[in-house]
C-alpha positions as CSV (number, residue, x, y, z in Angstrom):
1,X,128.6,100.9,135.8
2,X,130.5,100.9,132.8
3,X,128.1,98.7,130.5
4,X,125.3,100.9,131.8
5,X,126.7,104.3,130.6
6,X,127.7,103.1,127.6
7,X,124.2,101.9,127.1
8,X,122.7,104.8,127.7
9,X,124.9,106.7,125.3
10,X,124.5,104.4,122.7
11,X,120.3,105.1,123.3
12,X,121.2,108.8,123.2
13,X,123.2,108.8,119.7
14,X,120.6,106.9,118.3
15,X,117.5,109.2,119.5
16,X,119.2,112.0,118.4
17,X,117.7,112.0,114.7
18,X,118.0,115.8,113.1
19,X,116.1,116.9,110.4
20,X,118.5,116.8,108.1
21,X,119.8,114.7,105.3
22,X,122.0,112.4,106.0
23,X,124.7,111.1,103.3
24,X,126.1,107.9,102.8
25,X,129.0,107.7,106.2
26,X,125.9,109.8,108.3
27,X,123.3,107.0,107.6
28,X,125.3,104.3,108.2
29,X,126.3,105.6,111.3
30,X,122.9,105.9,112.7
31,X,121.6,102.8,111.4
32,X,124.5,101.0,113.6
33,X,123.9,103.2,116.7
34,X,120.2,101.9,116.6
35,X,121.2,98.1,116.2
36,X,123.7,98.6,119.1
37,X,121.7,100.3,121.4
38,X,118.7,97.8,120.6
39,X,120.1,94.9,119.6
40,X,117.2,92.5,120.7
41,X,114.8,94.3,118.3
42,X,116.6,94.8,115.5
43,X,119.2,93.4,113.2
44,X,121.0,95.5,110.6
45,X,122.8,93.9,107.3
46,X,123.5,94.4,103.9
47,X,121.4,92.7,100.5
48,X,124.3,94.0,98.1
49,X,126.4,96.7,97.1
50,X,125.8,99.8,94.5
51,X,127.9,100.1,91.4
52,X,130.0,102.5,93.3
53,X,130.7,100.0,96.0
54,X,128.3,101.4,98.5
55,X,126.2,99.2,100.8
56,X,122.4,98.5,100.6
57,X,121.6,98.8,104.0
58,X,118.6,97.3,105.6
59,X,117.7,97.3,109.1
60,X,114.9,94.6,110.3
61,X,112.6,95.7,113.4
62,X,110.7,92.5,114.7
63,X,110.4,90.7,118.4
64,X,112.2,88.2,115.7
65,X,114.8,90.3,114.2
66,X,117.2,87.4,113.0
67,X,114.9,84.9,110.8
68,X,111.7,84.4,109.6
69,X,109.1,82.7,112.5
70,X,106.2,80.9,111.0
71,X,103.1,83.2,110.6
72,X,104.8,86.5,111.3
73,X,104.4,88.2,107.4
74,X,107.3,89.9,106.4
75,X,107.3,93.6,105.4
76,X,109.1,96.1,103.4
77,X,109.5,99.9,103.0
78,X,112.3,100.7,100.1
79,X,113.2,104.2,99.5
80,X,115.5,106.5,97.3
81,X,115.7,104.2,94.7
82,X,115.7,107.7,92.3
83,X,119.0,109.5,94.1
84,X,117.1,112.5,93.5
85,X,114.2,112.0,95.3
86,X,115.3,112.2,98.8
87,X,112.1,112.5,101.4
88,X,111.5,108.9,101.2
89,X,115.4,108.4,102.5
90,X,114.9,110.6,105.6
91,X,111.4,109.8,106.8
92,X,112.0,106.7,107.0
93,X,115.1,106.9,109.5
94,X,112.4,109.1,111.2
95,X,110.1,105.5,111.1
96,X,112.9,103.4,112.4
97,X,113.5,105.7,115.7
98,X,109.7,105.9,116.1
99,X,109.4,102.2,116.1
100,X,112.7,101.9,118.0
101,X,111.5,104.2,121.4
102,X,107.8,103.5,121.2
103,X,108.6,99.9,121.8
104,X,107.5,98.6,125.0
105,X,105.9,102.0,125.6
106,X,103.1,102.2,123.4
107,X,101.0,99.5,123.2
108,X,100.5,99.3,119.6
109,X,103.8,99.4,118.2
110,X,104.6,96.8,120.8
111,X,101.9,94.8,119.1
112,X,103.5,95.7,115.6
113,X,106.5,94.6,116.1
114,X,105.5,91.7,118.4
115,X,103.5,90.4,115.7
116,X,105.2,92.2,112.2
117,X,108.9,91.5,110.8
118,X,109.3,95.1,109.1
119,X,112.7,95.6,106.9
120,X,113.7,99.5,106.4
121,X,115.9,100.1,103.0
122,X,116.3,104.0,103.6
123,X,118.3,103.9,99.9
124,X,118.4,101.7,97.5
125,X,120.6,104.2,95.1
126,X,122.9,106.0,97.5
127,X,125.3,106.6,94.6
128,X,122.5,108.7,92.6
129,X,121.8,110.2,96.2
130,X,125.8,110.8,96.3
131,X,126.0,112.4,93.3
132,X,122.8,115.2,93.5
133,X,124.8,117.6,94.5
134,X,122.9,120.7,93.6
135,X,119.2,119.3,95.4
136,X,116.4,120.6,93.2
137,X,112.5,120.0,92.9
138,X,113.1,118.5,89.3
139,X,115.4,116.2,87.4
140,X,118.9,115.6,88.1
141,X,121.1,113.0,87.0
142,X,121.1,111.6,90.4
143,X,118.0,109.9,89.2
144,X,119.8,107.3,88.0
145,X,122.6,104.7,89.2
146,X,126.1,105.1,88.9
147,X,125.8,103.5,84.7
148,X,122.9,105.6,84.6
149,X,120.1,103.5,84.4
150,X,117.0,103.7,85.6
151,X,116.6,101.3,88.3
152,X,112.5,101.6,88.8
153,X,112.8,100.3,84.8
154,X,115.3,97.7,85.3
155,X,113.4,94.9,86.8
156,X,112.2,92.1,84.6
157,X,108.2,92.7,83.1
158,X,105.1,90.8,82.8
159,X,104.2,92.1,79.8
160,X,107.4,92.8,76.8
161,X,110.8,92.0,77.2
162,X,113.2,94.4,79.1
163,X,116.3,94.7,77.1
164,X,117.6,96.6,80.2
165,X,121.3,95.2,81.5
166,X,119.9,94.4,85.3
167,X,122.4,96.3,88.0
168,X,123.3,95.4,90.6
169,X,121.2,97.0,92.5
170,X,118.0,95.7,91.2
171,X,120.0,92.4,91.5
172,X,120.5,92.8,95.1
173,X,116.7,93.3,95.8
174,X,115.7,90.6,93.3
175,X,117.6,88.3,95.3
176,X,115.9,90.0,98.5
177,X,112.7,89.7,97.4
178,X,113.3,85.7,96.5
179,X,114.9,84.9,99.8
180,X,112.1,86.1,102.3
181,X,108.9,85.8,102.1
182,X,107.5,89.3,101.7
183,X,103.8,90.1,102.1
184,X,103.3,94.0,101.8
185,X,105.5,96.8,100.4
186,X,105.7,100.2,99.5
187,X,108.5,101.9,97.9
188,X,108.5,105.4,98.6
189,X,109.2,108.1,95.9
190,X,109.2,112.4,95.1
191,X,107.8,114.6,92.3
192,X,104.0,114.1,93.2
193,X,101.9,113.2,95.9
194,X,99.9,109.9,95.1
195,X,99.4,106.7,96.3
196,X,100.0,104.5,92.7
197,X,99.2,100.3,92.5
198,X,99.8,97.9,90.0
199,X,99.8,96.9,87.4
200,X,102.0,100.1,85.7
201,X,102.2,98.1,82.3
202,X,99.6,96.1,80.7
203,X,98.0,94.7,77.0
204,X,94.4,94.7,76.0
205,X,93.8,91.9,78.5
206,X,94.5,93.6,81.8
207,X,92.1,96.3,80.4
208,X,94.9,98.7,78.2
209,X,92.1,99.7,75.6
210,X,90.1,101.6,79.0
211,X,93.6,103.0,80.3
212,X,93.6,101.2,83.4
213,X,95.1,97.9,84.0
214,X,93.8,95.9,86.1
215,X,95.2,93.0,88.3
216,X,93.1,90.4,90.0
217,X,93.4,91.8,93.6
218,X,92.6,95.3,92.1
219,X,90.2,95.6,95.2
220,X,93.2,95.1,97.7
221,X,94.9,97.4,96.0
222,X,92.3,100.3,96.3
223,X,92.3,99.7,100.0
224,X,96.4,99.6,100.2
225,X,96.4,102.9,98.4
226,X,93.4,104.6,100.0
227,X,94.8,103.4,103.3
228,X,97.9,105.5,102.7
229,X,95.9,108.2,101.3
230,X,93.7,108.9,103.8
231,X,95.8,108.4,107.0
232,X,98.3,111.3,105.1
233,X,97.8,115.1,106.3
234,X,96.5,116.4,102.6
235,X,97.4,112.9,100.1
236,X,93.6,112.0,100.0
237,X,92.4,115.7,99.1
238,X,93.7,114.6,95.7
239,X,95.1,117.6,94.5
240,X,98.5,116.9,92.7
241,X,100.7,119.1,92.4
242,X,99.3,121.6,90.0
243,X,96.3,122.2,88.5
244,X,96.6,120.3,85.2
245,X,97.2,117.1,87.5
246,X,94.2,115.6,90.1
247,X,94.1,112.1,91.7
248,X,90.4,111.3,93.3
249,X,91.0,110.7,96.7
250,X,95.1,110.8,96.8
251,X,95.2,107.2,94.6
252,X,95.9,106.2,91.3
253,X,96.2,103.1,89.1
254,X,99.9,103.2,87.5
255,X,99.1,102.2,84.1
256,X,96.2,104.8,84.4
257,X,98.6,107.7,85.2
258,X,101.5,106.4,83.0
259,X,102.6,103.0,81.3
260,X,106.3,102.0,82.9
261,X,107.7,98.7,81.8
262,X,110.5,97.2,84.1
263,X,108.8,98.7,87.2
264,X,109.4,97.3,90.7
265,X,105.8,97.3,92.1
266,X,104.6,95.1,89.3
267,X,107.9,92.7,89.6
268,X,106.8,92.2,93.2
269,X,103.4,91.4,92.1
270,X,104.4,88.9,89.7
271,X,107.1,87.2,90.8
272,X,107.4,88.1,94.2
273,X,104.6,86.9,95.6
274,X,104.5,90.9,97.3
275,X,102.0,93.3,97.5
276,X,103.5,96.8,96.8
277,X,102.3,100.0,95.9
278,X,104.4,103.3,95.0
279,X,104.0,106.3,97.3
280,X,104.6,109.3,95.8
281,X,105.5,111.7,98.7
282,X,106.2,115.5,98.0
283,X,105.7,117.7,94.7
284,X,109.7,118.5,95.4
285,X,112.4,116.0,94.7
286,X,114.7,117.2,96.7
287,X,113.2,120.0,99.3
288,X,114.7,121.8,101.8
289,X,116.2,120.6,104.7
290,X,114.1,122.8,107.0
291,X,110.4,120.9,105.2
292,X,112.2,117.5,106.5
293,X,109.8,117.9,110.1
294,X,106.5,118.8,108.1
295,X,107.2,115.7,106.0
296,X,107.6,113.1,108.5
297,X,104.7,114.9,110.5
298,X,102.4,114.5,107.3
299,X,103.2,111.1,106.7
300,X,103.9,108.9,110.3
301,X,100.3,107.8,110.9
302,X,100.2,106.6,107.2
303,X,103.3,104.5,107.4
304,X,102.3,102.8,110.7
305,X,98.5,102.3,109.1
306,X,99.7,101.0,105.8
307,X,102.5,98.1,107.9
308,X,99.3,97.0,109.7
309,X,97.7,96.1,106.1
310,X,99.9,92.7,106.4
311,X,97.8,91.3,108.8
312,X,94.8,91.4,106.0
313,X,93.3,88.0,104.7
314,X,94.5,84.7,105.3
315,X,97.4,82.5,106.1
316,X,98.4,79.1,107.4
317,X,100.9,75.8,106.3
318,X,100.4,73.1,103.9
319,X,101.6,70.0,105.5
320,X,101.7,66.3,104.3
321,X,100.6,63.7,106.2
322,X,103.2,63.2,108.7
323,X,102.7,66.9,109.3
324,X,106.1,68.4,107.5
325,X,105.3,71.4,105.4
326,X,105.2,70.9,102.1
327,X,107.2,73.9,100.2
328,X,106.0,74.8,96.5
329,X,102.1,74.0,96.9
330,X,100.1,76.5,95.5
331,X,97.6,78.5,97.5
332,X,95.4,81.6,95.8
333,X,91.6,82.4,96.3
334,X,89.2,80.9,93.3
335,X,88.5,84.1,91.1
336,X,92.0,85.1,92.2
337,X,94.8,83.4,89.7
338,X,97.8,84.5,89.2
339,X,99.8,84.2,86.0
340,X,102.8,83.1,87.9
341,X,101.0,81.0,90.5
342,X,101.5,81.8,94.5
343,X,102.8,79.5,96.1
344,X,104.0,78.0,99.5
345,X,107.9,78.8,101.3
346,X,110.6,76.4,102.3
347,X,108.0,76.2,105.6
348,X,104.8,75.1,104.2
349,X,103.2,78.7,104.5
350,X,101.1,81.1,102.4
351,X,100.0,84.6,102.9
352,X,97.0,85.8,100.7
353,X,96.1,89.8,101.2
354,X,92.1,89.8,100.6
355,X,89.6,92.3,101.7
356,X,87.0,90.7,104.3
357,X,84.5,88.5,103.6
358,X,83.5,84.8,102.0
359,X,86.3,83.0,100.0
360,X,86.8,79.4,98.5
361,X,90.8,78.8,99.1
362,X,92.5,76.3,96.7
363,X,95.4,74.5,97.7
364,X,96.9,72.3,95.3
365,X,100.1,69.9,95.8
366,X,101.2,69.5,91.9
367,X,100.1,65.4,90.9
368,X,97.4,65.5,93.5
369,X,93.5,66.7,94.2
370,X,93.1,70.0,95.4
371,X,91.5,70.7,98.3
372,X,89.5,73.5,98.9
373,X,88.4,75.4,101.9
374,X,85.7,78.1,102.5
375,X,86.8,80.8,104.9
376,X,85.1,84.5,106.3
377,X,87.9,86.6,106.4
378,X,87.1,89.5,109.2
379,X,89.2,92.6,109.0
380,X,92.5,91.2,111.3
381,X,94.3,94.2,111.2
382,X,93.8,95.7,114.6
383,X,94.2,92.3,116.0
384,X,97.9,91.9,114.2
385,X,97.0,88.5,112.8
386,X,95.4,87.1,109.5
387,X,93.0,84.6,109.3
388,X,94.4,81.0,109.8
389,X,94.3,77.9,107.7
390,X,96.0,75.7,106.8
391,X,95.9,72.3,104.6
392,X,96.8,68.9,105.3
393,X,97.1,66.5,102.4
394,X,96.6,63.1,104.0
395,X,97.8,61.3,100.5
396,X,101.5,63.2,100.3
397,X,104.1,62.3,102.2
398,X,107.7,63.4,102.3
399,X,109.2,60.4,100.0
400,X,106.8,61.2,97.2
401,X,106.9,65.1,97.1
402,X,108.6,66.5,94.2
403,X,109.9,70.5,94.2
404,X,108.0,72.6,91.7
405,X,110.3,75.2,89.9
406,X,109.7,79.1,90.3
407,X,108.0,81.0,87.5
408,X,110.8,82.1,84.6
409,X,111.6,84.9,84.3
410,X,109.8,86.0,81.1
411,X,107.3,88.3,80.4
412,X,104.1,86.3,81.4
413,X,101.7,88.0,79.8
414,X,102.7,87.1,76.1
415,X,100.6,84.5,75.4
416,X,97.6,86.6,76.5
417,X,98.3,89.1,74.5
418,X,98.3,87.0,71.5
419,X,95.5,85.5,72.3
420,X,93.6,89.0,72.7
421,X,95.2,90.2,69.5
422,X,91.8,90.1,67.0
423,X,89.9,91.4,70.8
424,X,88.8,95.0,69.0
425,X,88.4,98.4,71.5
426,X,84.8,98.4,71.2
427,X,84.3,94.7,72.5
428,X,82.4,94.4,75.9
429,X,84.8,93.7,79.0
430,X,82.8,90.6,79.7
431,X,84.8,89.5,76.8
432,X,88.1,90.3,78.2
433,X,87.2,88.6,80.9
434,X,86.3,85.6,79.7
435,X,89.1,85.2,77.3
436,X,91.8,86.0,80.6
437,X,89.8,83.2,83.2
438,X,89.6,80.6,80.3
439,X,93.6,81.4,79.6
440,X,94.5,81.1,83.3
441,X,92.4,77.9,84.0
């Protein structure tokens, strides 16, 4: 029949995925085809619009496409946000069709998406993509946005004051970022080939003075990057991209490698409540079309390994006692604080990322006793589901619950660093240490 050819030929235009790069009226184009000829698994909006007008396309993949279902994690893969550096863009169209046809066939993308809501942003800066129009392995202006601004130094920071005017790109995934409630990311980059986690700025607190800045999940973050690493063909060898330039094991704290204020991995972090990490994918910015097959090749187990990382740790709801979730409570493992303080959605639920083993969770409703809860976190991920738990406060009910405010946004890390300001190079890191857990409690 009718409906049934034109279903097939709407499977057909989206499978057929060249190695090429595809501009702004090409990607659109195929990002629609997939949503039409899956339109059960996947829905396909915009977050914004570039300077230039352009839309910020993202395309969900989920058995839940549409909304957010309690105790599915949300995850994210953002690319091109330099124009310039263009792999990221075209692998992961490359992602969305692998997801797209293995669905239903292979049993473990079934159970991905069955179990994972993944949002795609193949460009976050298709005018700087627009406007490369000589590709090259270095610089361009294409780097930047239409006003020419950076946009991975345009988000607010932790640590100083960004005098940067924020664009409305960055605007578009601030407001993103605020209105799901994202677990994992990675955003996907060109001109080396590392996996880099946060924090990328830092003071003497977070460990400046020994050139690596530390945050408190620093373990998580090993794994996340080593994940990456070592599911790529040659990432975890280490090599760089010339001599001068190594990376033990593919990875690399970003502070370590090079301080970046304004940075979107650390934004996450902070005020997002996101785990993200920056994946830095080929020595060329803007290679060849005919490399576009070795790329994807080189980096598809890796992108499937790293999206199962969402399913590390723990999650579960906060309810009061009548059993409606109680938004704004705030959940983090003890040893774990966060300067901006995690804390639970509109649904009562928290996602912590941790690493297996013992942990003492701490869930506080603000004006009442916390309760706290010892957990053995296993490692979840093949299984596609984090630890449960949740937290019923018997004392709060709905009439009595007040909302909590988000964290400003200021730098956060100011007050530490004046407090650390007499703390001298040559003091012992137990020092450090002390000074940042007395400041947090």
């Amino acid at each position: 029949d009718v409906v049934g050819i034109l279903s097939l030929c709407l499977i057909s235009a989206a499978a057929a995925l060249d190695f090429k790069y595809h501009h702004t009226e090409e990607l659109e184009e195929y990002l629609r085809g997939v949503h039409a000829a899956y339109p059960s698994l996947t829905h396909l909006h915009s977050i914004g619009r570039s300077v230039e007008g352009r839309d910020l396309w993202v395309l969900v993949l989920g058995r839940f496409p549409t909304h957010h279902k309690i105790g599915i994690p949300e995850f994210k893969y953002v690319a091109n946000m330099h124009g310039d550096e263009t792999v990221g863009r075209e692998i992961l169209l490359h992602l969305i069709d692998f997801l797209v046809t293995s669905y239903g066939s292979d049993p473990v993308i079934t159970r991905l998406l069955n179990n994972t809501r993944i949002h795609i942003m193949p460009t976050m800066n298709p005018d700087g993509f627009e406007a490369t129009k000589v590709p090259d392995c270095y610089y361009t202006r294409g780097r930047y946005n239409k006003n020419g601004e950076d946009l991975n130094r345009n988000f607010p920071d932790a640590f100083e004051n960004n005098s940067a005017s924020i664009q409305p790109e960055t605007r578009a995934v601030m407001d993103w970022i605020k209105n799901e409630t994202f677990v994992l990311s990675a955003n996907l980059h060109g001109g080396a080939l590392v996996a880099s986690y946060t924090f990328d700025n830092g003071n003497p607190v977070t460990g400046s003075l020994k050139g690596y800045s530390r945050s408190p999940d620093d373990d998580v973050f090993i794994h996340l990057a080593k994940t990456y690493s070592s599911n790529h063909a040659s990432m975890y060898k280490g090599t760089g991209c010339d001599n001068r330039q190594t990376f033990p094991e593919g990875i690399t704290n970003g502070y370590s490698w090079y301080q970046l204020e304004g940075g979107m991995q650390d934004y996450n972090y902070v005020w997002g409540q996101c785990f993200e990490i920056t994946l830095e994918l080929s020595c060329c910015k803007y290679p060849p079309e005919d490399q576009l097959g070795k790329f994807w090749r080189d980096n598809k187990v890796a992108l499937v390994e790293y999206i199962k990382q969402v399913h590390l740790g723990v999650k579960g709801q906060v309810t009061d006692k009548n059993g409606n979730p109680i938004p704004n409570a705030i959940v983090e493992a003890k040893g774990r604080p966060h300067v901006c303080p995690y804390r639970t959605n509109e649904q009562g639920e928290y996602f912590l990322l941790l690493l297996p083993g013992t942990y003492v969770i701490n869930a506080t409703v603000p004006g009442f006793k916390s309760m706290l809860k010892t957990v053995e976190i296993p490692d979840n991920t093949g299984n596609f589901s984090a630890l449960k738990q949740d937290f019923s406060f018997p004392e709060v009910s709905d009439q009595i619950r007040s909302r909590v405010a988000s964290c400003p946004k200021i730098p956060l890390y100011q007050e530490l660093t004046r407090a650390s300001a007499a703390v001298k190079p040559t003091v012992h890191i137990l020092v450090l240490m002390t000074v940042m857990l007395v400041i947090f409690k």
